[in-house]
C-alpha positions in Angstrom: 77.1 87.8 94.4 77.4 91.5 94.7 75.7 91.5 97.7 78.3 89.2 99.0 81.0 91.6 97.9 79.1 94.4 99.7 78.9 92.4 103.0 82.8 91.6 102.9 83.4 95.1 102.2 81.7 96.5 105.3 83.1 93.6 107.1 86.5 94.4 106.4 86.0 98.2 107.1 84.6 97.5 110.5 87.5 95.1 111.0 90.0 97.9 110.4 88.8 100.5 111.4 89.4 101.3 115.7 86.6 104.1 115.7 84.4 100.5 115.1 85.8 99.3 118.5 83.5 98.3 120.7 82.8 99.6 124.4 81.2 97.2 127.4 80.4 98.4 130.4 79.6 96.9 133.3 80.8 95.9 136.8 84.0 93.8 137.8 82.5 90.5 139.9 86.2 88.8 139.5 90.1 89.1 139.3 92.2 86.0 137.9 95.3 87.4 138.0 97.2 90.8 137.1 95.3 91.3 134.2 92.5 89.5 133.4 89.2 90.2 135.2 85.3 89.1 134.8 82.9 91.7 134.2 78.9 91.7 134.6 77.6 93.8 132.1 73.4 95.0 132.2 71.7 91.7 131.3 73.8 90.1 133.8 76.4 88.4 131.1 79.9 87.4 132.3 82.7 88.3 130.0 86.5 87.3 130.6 88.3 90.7 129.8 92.2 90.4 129.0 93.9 93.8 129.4 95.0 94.8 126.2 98.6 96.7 125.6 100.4 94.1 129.4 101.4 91.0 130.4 101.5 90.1 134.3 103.6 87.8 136.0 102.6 84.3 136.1 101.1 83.0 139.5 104.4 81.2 140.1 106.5 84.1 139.3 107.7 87.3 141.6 105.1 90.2 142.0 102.4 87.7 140.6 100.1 88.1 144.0 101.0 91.7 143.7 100.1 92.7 140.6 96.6 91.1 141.0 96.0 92.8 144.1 96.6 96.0 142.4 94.4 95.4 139.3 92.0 94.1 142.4 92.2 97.1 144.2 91.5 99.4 140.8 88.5 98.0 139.9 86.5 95.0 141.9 83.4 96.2 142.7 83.5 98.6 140.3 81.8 100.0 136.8 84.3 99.9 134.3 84.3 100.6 130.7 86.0 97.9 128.2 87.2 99.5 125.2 87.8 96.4 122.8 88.1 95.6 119.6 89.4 91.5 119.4 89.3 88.2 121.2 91.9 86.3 122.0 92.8 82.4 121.1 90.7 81.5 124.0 88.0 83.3 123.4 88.3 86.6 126.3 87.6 89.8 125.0 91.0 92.0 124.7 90.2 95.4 125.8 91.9 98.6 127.7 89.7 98.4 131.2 89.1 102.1 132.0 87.6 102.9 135.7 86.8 106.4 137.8 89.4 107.6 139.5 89.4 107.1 143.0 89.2 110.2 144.5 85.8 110.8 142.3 82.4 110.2 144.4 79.7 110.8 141.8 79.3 110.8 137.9 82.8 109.9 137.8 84.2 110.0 133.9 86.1 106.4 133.3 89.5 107.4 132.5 91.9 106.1 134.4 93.6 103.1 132.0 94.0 100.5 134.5 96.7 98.4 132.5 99.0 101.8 132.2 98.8 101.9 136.0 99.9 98.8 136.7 103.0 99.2 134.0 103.6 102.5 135.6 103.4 100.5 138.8 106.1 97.9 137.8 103.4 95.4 138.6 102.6 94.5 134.7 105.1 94.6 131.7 104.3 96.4 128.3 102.9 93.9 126.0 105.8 95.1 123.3 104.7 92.5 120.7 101.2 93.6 120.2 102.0 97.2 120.2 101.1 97.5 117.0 97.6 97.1 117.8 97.7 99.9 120.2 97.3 103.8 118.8 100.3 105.5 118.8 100.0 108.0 121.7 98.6 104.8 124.1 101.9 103.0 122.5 103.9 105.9 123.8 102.4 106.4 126.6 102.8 102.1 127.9 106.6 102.7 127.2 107.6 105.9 128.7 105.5 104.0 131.8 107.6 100.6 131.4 111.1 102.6 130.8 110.2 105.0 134.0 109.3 102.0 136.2 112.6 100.2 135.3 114.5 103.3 135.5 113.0 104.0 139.1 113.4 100.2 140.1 110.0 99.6 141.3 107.5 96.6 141.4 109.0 93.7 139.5 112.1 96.3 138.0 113.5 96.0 141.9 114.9 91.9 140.9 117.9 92.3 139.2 117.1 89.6 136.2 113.0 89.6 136.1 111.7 87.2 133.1 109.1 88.6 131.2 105.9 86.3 131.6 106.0 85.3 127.4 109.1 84.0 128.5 108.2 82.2 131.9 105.4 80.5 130.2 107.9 79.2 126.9 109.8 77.9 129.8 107.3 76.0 131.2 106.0 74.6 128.0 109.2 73.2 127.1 109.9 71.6 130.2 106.4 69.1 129.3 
């Protein structure tokens, strides 16, 4: 029985503690949409990455081909690192998807936080109702993106009423 304890201990610790996230790296082989790619890691496993901290638009809504075209330029083709610590309901790992910077040509550093571009793009909302799982500077950092892309009326902030993707798909659901 105490070993049981012991086990649910270290369990929970892992749980809550973000140092315990986990990174995957690997090398983006496909794009859904605006934010959710397929990455091959090193034994040439697939795993379904949902950026973590944004919401795109939906492939009916404004900006929807956009947005996915952006996340597609950023990283297809390219090693990323997935910093993740969760799955989501349908089983995708949710993870900030950090890639080289562009400009780099060799032993790039990872570091540019490809969901924050495409906030900071207008392309991708802030996920507001998870931002608790974020850490507070990347929480800061997603809004002062959002509220700069609105303020500067770019991507999706250029329609004068956009709907929010949570909301476009609540929509849809109630009209089944």
């Amino acid at each position: 029985m105490k070993s049981f304890w012991l086990a649910a201990a270290l369990v929970l610790l892992v749980w809550a503690n973000p140092a315990a996230a986990a990174i995957l790296e690997g090398r983006v082989v496909g794009v859904a949409d605006g934010d959710t790619v397929t990455v091959l890691d090193a034994d040439n496993e697939r795993h379904r990455i949902r950026l973590s901290g944004i919401d795109a638009p939906e492939r009916r809504q404004p900006f929807s081909q956009r947005s996915k075209q952006m996340l597609s330029d950023l990283v297809y083709g390219k090693e990323v690192a997935v910093h993740w610590d969760k799955r989501d309901r349908y089983g995708r790992i949710v993870g900030r998807v950090l890639v080289a910077e562009a400009a780099c040509e060799k032993d790039c550093v990872k570091s540019l936080d490809t969901g924050l571009v495409l906030v900071r793009s207008g392309l991708a909302w802030w996920y507001r109702y998870y931002a608790k799982e974020q850490p507070p500077e990347e929480r800061k950092r997603y809004e002062a993106a959002e509220t700069q892309a609105r303020q500067a009326r770019v991507g999706l902030w250029s329609e004068p009423n956009p709907t929010a993707p949570w909301d476009y798909r609540k929509s849809r659901r109630k009209k089944k």
